[in-house]
N, C-alpha and C positions, 0 to 999 in steps of 0.2 A: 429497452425493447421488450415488448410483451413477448410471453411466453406462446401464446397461439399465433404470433404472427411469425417463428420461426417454420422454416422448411423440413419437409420428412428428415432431408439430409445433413442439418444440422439437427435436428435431434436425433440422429443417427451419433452422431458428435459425441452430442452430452450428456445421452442417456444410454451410451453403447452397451454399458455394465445389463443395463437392464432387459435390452433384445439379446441381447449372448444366456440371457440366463434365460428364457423363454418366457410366451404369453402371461403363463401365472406369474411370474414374478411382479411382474410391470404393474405400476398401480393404475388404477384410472384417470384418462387424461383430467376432472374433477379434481384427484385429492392430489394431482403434482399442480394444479394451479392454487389449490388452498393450500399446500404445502411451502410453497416459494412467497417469498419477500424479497423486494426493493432493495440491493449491495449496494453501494456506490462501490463503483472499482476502476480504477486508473494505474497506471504506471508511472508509478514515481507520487501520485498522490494524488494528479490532476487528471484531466480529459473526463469525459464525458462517462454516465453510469450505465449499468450493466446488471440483471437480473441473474440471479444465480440462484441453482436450487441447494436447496437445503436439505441436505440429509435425512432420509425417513428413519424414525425408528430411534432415532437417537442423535448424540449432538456433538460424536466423536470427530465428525469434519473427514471420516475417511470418504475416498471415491466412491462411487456409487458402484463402480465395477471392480474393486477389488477382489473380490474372491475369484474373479478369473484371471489376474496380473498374471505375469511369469513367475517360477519361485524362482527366490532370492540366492538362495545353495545352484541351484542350474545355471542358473542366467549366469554367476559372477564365476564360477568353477570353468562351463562352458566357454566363456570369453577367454581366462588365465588359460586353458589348455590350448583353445584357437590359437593365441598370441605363439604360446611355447610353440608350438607345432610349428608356427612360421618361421618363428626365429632357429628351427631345428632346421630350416629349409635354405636358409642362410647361409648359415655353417656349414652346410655340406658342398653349396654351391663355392663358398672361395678356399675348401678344402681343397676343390678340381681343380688344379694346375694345369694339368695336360692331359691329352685324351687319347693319350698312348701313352708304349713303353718309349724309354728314352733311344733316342736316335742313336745313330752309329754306320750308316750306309753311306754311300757313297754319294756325294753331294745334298746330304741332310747336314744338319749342326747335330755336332755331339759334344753336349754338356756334360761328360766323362773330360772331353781332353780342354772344356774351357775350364772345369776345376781345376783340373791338375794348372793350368793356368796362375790360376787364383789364387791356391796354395804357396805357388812359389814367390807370387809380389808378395804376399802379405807373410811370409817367411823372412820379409827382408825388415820388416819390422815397422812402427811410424815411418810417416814418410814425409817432412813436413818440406817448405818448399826453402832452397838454401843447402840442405842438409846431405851428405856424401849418401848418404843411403836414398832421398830422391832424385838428386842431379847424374848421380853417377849410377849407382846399383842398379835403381829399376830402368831406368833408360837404358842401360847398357843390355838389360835381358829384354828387354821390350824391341832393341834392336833386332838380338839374337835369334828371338823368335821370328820377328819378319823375313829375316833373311833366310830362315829354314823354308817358307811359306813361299817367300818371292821362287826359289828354289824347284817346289813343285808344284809353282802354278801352270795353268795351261797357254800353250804360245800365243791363243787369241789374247791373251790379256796381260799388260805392262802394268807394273810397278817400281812407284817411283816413293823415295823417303828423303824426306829434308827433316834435319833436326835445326829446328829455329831458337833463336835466343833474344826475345825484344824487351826493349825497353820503354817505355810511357807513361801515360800519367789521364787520370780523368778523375771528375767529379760523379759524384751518384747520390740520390736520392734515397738516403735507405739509412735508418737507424738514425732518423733525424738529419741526415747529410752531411756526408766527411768527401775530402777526395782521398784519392789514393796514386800511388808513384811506385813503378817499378822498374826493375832493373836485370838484364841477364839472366830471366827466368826461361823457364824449357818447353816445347813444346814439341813434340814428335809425332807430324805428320804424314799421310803415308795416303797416297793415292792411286787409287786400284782406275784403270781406263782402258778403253780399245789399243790396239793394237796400235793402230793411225792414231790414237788421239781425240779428243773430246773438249769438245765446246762448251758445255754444261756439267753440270758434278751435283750430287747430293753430300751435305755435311754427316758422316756422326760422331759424337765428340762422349769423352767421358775425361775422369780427370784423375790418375795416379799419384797423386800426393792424397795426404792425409793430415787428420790437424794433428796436434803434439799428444802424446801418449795414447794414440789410438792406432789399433793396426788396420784400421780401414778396408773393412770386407766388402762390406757393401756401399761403403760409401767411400772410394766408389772402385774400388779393385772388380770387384764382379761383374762391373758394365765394362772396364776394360779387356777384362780377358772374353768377355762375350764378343764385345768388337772384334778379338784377338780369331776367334775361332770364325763367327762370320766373314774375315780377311780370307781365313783359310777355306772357307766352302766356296766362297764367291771366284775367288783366286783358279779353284784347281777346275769349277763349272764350263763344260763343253759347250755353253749358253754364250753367244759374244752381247757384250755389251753395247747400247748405245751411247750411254753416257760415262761421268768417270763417278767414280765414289772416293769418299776423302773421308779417311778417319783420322780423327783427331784425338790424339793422346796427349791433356792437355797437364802441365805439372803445377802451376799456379791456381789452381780452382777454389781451395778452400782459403784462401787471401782476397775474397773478395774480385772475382771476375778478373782478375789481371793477365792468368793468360789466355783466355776468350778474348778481352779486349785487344792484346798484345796480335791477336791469331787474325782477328777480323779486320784490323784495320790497317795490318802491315803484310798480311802475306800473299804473297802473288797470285797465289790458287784464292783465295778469296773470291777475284771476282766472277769464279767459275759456279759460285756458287746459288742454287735456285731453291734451297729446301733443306731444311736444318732437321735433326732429330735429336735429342739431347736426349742422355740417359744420365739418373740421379737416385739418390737417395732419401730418405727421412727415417729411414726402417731398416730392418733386416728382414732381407728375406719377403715369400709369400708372392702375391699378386702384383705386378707395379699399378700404378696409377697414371692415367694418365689426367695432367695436372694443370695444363696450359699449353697454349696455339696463340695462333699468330693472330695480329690485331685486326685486319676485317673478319680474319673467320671465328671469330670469338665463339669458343664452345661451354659455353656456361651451364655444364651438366653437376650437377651436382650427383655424382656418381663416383663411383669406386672401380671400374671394370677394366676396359678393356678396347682393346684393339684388333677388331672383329675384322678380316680381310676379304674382299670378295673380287677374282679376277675381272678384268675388265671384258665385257660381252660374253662371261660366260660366270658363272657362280662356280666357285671350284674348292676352295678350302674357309671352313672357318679358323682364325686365331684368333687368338684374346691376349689381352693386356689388360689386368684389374687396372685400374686409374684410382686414384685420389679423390685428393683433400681437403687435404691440407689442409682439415684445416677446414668448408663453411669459411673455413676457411675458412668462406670462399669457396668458390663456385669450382667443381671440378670438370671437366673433359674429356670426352671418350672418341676414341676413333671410330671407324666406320668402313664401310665396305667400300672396297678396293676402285669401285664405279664412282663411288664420290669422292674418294680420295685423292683422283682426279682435280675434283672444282675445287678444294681448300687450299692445293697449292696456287694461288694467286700471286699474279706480278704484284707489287708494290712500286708506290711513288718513291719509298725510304725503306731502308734497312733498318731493321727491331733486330735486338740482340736481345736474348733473354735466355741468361744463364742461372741455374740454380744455385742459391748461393749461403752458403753454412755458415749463421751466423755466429758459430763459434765461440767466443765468449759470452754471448747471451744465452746458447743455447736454444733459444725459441725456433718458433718455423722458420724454414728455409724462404724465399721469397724472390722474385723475379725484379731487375732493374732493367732498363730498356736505354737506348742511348739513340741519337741520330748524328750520323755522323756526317759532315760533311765534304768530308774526301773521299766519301763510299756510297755518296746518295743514287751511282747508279746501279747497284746490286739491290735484286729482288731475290726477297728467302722467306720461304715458306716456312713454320715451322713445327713439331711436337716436340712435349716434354715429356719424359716419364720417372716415375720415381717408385722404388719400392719402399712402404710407408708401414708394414706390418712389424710389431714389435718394437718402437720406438723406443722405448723404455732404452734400450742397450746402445741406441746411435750418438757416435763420434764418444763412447768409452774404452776401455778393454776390451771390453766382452763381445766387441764387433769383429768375430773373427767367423775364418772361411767356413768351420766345422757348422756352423748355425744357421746356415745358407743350404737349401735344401737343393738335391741337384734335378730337381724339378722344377724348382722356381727358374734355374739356370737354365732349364731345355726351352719352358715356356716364354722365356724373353727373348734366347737364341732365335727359336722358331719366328716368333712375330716381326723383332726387328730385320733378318733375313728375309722374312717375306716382303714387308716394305720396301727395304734396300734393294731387292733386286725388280720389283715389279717399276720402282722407279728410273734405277740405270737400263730398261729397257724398253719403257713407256715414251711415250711423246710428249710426257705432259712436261716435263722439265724445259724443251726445248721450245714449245708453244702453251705457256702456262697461260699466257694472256687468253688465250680459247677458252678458258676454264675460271671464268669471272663469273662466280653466280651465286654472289652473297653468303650471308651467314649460312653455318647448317645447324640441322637439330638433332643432335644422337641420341637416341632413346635407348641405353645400355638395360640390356634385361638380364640383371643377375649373375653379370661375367661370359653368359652363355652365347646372347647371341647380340644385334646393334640395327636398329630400325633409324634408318638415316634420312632426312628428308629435307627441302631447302627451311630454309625462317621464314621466307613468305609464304609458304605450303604451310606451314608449322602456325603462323597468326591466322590461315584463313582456316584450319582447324578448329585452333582455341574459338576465335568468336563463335564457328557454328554449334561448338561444344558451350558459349554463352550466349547463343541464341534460342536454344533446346532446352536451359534453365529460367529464361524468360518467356518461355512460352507455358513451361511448367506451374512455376510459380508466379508468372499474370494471370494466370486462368484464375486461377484463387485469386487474388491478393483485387484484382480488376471489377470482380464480381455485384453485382449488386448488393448490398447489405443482406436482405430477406434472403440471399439464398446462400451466403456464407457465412451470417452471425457475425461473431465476434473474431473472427478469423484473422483479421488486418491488426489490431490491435492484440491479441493473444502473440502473434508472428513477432510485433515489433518488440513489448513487452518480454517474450521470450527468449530474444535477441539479445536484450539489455543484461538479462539473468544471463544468460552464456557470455557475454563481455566480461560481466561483474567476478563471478566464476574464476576465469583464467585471469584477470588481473590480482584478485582479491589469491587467490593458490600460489602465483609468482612474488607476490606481498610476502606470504605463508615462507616457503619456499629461503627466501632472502633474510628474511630476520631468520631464520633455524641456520643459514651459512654465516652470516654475517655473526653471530652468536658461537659460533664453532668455532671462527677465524678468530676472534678476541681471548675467546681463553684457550686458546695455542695449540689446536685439535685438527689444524687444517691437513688436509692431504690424508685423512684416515682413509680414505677410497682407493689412491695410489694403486698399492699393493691389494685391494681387496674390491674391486669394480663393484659387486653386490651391494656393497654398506651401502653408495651412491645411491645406489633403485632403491633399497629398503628406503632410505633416509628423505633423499629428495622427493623420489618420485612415486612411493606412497604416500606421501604428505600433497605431492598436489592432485593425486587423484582422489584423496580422503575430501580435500577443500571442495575439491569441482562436486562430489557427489552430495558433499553437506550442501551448499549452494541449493543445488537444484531439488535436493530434498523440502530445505524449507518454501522452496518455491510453492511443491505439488501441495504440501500440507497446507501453507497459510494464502497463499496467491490462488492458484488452481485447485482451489477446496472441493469442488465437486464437477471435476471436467473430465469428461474419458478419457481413462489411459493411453486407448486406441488414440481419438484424437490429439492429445497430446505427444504421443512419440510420433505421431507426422507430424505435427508442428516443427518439434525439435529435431529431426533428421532434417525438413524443407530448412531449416534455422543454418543446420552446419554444412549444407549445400550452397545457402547465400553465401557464407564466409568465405566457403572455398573459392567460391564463383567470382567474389570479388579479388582476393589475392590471382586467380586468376586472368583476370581484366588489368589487374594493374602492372604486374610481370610481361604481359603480352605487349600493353601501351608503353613500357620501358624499353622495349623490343629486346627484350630476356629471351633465350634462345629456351632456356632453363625455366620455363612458363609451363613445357609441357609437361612439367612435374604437380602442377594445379590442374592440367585439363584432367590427366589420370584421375586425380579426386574426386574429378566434378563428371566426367563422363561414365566410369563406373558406375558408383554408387546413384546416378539417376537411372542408368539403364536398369539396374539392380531393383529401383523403386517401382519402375513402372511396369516391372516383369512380376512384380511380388503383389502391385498395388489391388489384384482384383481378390487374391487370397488372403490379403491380413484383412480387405475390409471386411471379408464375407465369418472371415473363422479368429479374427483375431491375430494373439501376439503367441500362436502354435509352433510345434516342432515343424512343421514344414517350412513355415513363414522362417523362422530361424536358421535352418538349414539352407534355404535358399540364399537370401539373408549377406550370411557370412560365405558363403561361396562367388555372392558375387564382390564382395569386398577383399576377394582374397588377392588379386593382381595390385589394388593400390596399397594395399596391409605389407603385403610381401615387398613392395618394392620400397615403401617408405624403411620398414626393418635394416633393408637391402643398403640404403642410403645413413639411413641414422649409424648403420653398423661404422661406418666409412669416417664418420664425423667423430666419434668415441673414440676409435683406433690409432684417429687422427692428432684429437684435439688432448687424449688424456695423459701421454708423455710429453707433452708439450707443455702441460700446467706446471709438471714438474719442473720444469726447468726455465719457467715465464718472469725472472725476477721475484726481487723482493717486494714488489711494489704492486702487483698485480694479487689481492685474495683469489686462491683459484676455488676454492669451494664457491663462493659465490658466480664464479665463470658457469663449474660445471653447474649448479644448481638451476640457473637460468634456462641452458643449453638443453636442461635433464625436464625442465617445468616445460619448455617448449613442446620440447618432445613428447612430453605425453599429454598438451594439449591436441598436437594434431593428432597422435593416439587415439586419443580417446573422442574426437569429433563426432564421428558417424555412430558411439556408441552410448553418446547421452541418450538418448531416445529411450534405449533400454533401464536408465532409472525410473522413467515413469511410468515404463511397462512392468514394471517388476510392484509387487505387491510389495515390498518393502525393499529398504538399505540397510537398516539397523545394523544388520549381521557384517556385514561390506563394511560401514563404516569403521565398526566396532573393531575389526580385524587390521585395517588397515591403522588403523590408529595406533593400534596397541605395537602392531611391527614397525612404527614408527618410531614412536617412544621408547620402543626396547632398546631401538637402534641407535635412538639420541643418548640413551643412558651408556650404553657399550661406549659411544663414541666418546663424550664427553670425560668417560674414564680413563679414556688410554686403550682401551682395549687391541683397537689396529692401527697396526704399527704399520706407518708408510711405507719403509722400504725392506728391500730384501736383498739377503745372499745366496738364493737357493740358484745351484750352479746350471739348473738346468732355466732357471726363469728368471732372474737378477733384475730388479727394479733400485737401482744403485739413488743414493741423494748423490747430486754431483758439487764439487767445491775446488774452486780455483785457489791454489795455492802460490803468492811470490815472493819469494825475499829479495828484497831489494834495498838498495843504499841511495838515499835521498840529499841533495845537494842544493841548496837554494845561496845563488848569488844576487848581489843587490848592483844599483846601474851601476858601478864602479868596478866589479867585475869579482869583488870579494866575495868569498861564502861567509853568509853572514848565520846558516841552520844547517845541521849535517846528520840526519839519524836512518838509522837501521832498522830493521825487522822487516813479518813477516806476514803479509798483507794478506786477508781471508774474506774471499767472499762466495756467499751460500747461493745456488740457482734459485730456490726455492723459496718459497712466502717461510716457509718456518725457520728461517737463517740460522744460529749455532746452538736451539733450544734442545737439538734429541743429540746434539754433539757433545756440549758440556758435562756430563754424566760421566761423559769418556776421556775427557782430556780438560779438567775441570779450569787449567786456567784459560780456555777461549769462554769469558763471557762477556757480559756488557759494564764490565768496566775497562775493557780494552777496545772498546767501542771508537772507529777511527772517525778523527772531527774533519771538515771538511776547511781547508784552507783556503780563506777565502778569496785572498788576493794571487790566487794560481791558478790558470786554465783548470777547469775540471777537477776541483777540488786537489789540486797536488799529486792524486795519482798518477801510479803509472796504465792507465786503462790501455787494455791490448785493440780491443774497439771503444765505439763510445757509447756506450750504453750505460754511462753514471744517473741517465736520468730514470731507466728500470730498476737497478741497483744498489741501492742508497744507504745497504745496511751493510757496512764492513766493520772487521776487526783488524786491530793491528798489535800483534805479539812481538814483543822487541826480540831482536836476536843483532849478532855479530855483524858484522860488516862484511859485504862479499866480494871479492877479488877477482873476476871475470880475466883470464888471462890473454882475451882479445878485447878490451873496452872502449867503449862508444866515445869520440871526441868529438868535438862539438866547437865553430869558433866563426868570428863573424870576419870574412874576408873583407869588406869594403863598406861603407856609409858613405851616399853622396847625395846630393841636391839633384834632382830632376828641372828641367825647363820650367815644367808646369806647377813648380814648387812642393811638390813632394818628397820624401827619405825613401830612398831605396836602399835597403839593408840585403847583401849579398851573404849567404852563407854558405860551410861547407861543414857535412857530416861523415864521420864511417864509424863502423861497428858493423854488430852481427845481423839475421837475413833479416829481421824483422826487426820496425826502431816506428812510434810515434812519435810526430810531433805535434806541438798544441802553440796554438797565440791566440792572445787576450790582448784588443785592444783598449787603451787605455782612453779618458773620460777625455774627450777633443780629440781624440785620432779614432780615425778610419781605416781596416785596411781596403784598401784599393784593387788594387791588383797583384798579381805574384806570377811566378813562371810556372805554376801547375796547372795539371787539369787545361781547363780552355783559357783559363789567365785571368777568370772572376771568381774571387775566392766564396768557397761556400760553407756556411758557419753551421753547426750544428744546434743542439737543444740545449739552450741554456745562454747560445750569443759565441759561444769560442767558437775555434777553429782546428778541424781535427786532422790531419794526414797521416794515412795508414804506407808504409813503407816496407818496401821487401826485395832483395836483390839474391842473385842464383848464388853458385859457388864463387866465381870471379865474378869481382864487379871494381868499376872505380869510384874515387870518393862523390859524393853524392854534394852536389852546387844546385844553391838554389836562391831567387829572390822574393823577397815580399818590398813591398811598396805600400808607405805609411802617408797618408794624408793627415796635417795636422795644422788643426782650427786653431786651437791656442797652446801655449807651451805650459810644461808642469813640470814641477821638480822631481816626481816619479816615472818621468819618461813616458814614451810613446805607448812602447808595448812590453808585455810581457811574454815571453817564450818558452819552452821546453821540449825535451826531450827525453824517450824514453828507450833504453834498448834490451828487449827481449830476448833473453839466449834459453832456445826450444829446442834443438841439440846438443849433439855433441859434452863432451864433459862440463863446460861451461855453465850446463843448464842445472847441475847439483849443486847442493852443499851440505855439509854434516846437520846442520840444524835444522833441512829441509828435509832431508831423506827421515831420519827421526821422527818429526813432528809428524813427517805423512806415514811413516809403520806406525803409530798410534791412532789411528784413526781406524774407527769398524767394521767391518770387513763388507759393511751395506753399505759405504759409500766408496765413489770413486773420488780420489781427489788427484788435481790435476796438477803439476807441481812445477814450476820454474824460475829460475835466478833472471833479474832486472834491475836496471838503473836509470833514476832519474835526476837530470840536472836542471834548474831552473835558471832563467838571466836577464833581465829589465835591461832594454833599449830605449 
């Protein structure tokens, strides 16, 4: 294209340097056409050519409008202090708890007497499920306390307590799929109703055991004694009820759902039930999260907040509930105002259980199982979860004790779940929930503070107008005639490619720097020191992104205006958005409108700014405005990422051996500060230079890779007020393999070590030098599961064990194990009958063998479900009293072999009581440093070919 046939307004474009600098400057339209030569210039190599001028004056190739860019010190200072400033805004926002002092009147919650609560379960010590300290101690004070409560409640309102004991069995999808079998476990339910009685009931449930050597504060003593005190407010309220409420104090929870299971599918109050609320943990302390809802009303917020209340036909109090996770997770969930809380309780065709569930020996995220059940399929239940998710680092350790639990975190959960609980046992909606059908909703949590609720189909015909308003935008240009937009459609697409190239080519960057760290045995330097992460990760992919686009403006866009070019590249990360946008919405992601945010912003922001950057350039005004209007999607995305980190970074710690977590974060961390930095590439082309930027950023890069690569930080910690402990499962156990004749034909000891973390026994061995890798434990290969005794099944996370020989341990209640009958089926099948006893918790494992099948069995629904790897896992756990444990499996077999059908085993866990020491164990675990927790118990396993 000739130079004289562009429009004023592309050479407004490309000669911008030169009208900013005034008439003198400019040369005569004569010496810019004898100035300019014939480029060929294409993208990627090809397409069609392109006139470009050529530098006067010299043959440096800078912009023609350099000398009025941004400088380099403002622009990059300004932005770092913008960022800090937000993220100061953060901070202070999930600092706000509550927005008063704490309660204490009459008919408020007061988080004074749920403490005192709290102090006294978790005074009684672990609480694991089996164990006299959960079956007996805390049930017995958890009575005590109702009956003081039933005592002085008021006469409008009855209270009724069943202490239930079930037993059952199901399958679950979860850590690769095991089922599970219980027996005689606890549940202590307690139903608050009218006077006359109630047709309808709201659930809340929490769960008073705890795993093995943890005193369980928040996970989950502090949701029970909150339930405890809520009992009491609701109880003694001169307010009568419509419906009833049912709290569930459940003792089985951290076993894997058994007594939720046990609760929902046996107990007579069940079917009263319309709306579930579960209280959980992943943290200590702080904001809960609300984390998950029920299956049509899926709220896929990826939020941290809260559970914002709003009376029904009259706006009357705000509460909040920070929410979650978990985690990106996965997608998190927030509630909403009391008017729409209304329509999410929805009738259902089926009943969704979804309980929170510790995965305990994996340690990783907590995570949700669902079941349908069908001798319950006519109960409809509504549901939320919540979970306190701050400070993870210390969950299901020691250090999860009550003093660490702010009694503000405790007013702020009082208050919120009191508020729902009671707006529902006196609302309609429980009783005509079917009224209240009206799809998904979209919670737009702002900052913990407040909750903009709205339906998903309100919420898509938003996003589209909000990507209708970006094609009207950017058709205007992109539609245009050539003569009057230049090279516009091509610079667009071209500039595109570089912003692709950019964030894949920094996540490249990024990944070889983790995956380099994780090989020479540096992983987890961040752990304990969050910063390393930023310095290391995440100046390295904003150093990549700005080199990128640096060599873009010098060698690509050699002589194009700065002006025009930072519109290019803002219109560039508006498409991006605008598509993630489009495709979240077309998924019917509720959680979509965390792209409209991006995209409706930062256009309003453009088209408010667009008549002063063209007239004055890339000025303090334009800048100011600028970032003010970017500060609602800036602030909320910080708002969000905070949520993700807090989430996802005690979690790495404890993700297995199999999972590099530097590499996790580094990803998670390059993401991040791609969408960071979206709306701020613009400003590298605006800026008369990067050198300085770059330069800066490199060098705290590289400092960072040399500290790290040293040793410099150290993962964990024992400082007593902030404990980021390595955690280490400790078992001795005595190993017994018989062959089909019924002989022990292998019999050894010791004492089985396995590390949470990707650095397995490398920062240990220093410490107790004989754990290293020549005690490295082989996997056995003709035994379920490698021959251990896994507590879950998670051998295919954890792959790196040790095994230190020690004595032989003598359990003075041990596990028997013995097969009652083998007989022929009609259908030609072995039905192998057994029978077990031992302590509350016992795995069993079957392998079958090369021509058998198993078929069937009497667990779970009676199709047996095998986990990762082909075996077959059942997790087992019975209360104080149980009787011996009968069961069958059913062997289909194609052709006969001299090694029998199947292999079997069994495993028994002694988690209480004296049983669970021994001198070799208690020893080996005082040697170990004072940054980790190690978690210690006696076991035994027998093997036996059928």
């Amino acid at each position: 294209m000739e130079w004289g046939s562009e429009s004023a307004a592309v050479r407004r474009h490309r000669v911008g340097g030169e009208r900013r600098d005034g008439p003198a400057a400019a040369p005569p339209p004569e010496r810019e056409a004898g100035a300019q030569e014939p480029l060929v210039d294409g993208c990627g190599g090809g397409g069609g050519g392109r006139t470009r001028k050529r530098s006067l004056g010299g043959s440096s190739g800078a912009s023609p409008d350099a000398g009025t860019g941004l400088s380099e010190a403002r622009a990059a200072l300004g932005l770092a202090l913008y960022l800090l400033a937000l993220r100061t805004l953060v901070q202070l926002s999930l600092q706000q708890l509550v927005l008063r002092g704490a309660a204490g009147h009459h008919g408020e919650f007061d988080a004074l007497q749920a403490r005192d609560y709290l102090e006294h379960i978790t005074s009684i010590g672990p609480r694991t499920t089996g164990s006299p300290e959960n079956e007996i101690l805390t049930v017995h004070y958890l009575l005590e306390q109702i009956k003081l409560i039933e005592v002085q409640s008021n006469r409008l309102h009855k209270i009724s307590v069943d202490v239930q004991r079930p037993t059952g069995s199901f399958s679950i999808d979860f850590l690769g799929g095991f089922t599970s079998y219980y027996d005689n476990i606890t549940n202590v339910v307690v139903k608050l109703e009218p006077r006359d009685g109630a047709q309808h009931a709201v659930l809340a449930n929490c769960h008073f055991d705890s795993v093995a050597n943890s005193p369980g504060a928040s996970d989950d003593a502090v949701s029970c004694s909150v339930m405890l005190e809520v009992l009491r407010v609701l109880s003694t309220s001169s307010e009568a009820l419509h419906h009833a409420v049912i709290f569930l104090f459940n003792g089985a929870e951290e076993n894997v759902l058994q007594a939720s299971h046990g609760f929902i599918t046996q107990h007579p109050w069940a079917s009263l039930i319309r709306a579930f609320i579960n209280l959980e943990a992943a943290g200590v302390g702080g904001k809960e999260l609300v984390f998950q809802t029920v299956h049509y009303i899926r709220m896929h917020v990826v939020s941290v907040s809260l559970l914002m209340i709003l009376h029904f036909h009259r706006l009357i109090k705000v509460l909040k509930i920070l929410g979650w996770f978990k985690l990106m997770f996965q997608q998190l969930n927030t509630l909403l105002l009391l008017w729409w809380l209304r329509r999410f309780f929805r009738v259902e065709s089926f009943l969704q259980i979804l309980t929170f569930v510790s995965t305990g020996i994996l340690g990783t995220f907590q995570v949700y199982c669902r079941w349908l059940w069908p001798t319950v399929q006519h109960l409809f239940i509504r549901r939320i979860d919540l979970a306190f998710i701050e400070n993870g680092y210390i969950y299901h350790t020691k250090y999860d004790t009550a003093d660490r639990i702010l009694t503000d975190s405790i007013q702020r959960a009082g208050d919120n779940i009191l508020a729902v609980l009671k707006h529902l046992a006196t609302s309609d909606m429980l009783a005509a929930a079917s009224k209240y059908r009206h799809g998904n909703m979209v919670f737009f949590d702002v900052l913990g503070l407040f909750v903009i609720a709205y339906p998903s189909r309100i919420g898509s015909i938003i996003n589209y107008m909000v990507v209708m308003g970006v094609i009207l935008y950017l058709g205007k240009k992109l539609l245009q005639p050539k003569h009057k937009t230049g090279n516009y459609k091509k610079d667009f697409l071209c500039g595109l490619g570089i912003t692709l190239i950019s964030w894949f080519t920094s996540l490249v960057t990024v990944l070889i720097i983790a995956v380099f760290i994780s090989l020479i045995g540096q992983s987890l330097s961040w752990y304990n020191h969050f910063y390393v992460s930023v310095c290391l990760y995440g100046t390295a992919t904003v150093a990549k992104i700005i080199f990128i686009h640096t060599l873009a403006k010098r060698f690509y866009y050699m002589n194009v205006s700065d002006q025009y070019l930072g519109e290019v590249f803002f219109d560039i990360s508006l498409f991006v958005h605008c598509c993630f946008l489009v495709t979240l919405t077309y998924q019917g992601l509720c959680s979509a409108f965390i792209s409209a945010v991006w995209v409706a912003f930062p256009l309003l922001t453009k088209l408010c700014v667009h008549k002063d950057f063209k007239q004055h350039g890339a000025q303090g005004k334009f800048i100011a405005f600028y970032l003010l209007g970017m500060f609602i999607p800036y602030l909320y995305a910080l708002y969000l990422i905070w949520a993700v980190f807090e989430m996802f970074t005690p979690i790495l710690g404890r993700s297995g051996s199999e999972i590099p977590p530097d590499v996790v974060l580094a990803s998670i961390l390059a993401g991040c500060t791609m969408i960071l930095s979206s709306y701020f590439i613009n400003f590298i082309y605006l800026a008369k230079s990067t050198k300085k930027t770059m330069l800066t950023l490199t060098l705290v890069c590289a400092i960072t890779f040399l500290l790290v690569c040293s040793g410099t930080f150290f993962p964990y910690s024992s400082n007593p007020a902030n404990p980021k402990p390595k955690r280490v499962f400790l078992q001795h156990m005595t190993r017994t393999f018989h062959d089909l004749e019924g002989n022990a034909v292998k019999r050894d000891s010791g004492i089985w070590i396995n590390g949470f973390d990707y650095t397995g026994m490398s920062h240990i061995t220093p410490h107790i030098p004989e754990i290293n890798d020549s005690i490295r434990a082989h996997c056995e290969e003709n035994a379920p599961l490698c021959g251990f005794p896994w507590y879950l099944p998670v051998h295919f996370l954890i792959r790196k064990n040790w095994y230190l020989p020690a004595p032989e341990v003598s359990p003075r209640n041990p596990a028997h194990f013995r097969l009652i009958s083998k007989e022929q089926t009609p259908w030609d099948s072995i039905k192998l009958t057994f029978e077990a006893t031992g302590p509350s918790h016992m795995s069993f494992y079957v392998r079958a063998h090369k021509g058998s099948t198993l078929s069937q069995w009497s667990l779970g629904n009676g199709t047996p479900v095998t986990s990762k790897g082909g075996d077959y896992f059942v997790f087992y756990s019975h209360g104080l009293q149980a009787s011996a444990w009968q069961f069958w499996i059913e062997v289909q077999v194609s052709e006969e072999h001299p090694e029998g059908m199947v292999t079997v085993a069994i495993a028994a866990h002694y988690l209480s009581g004296e049983d669970k020491r021994s001198p070799q164990l208690d020893a080996l675990k005082e040697r170990f440093p004072d940054w980790t927790f190690p978690s210690a118990w006696v076991c035994t396993y027998d093997l036996f070919v059928f």
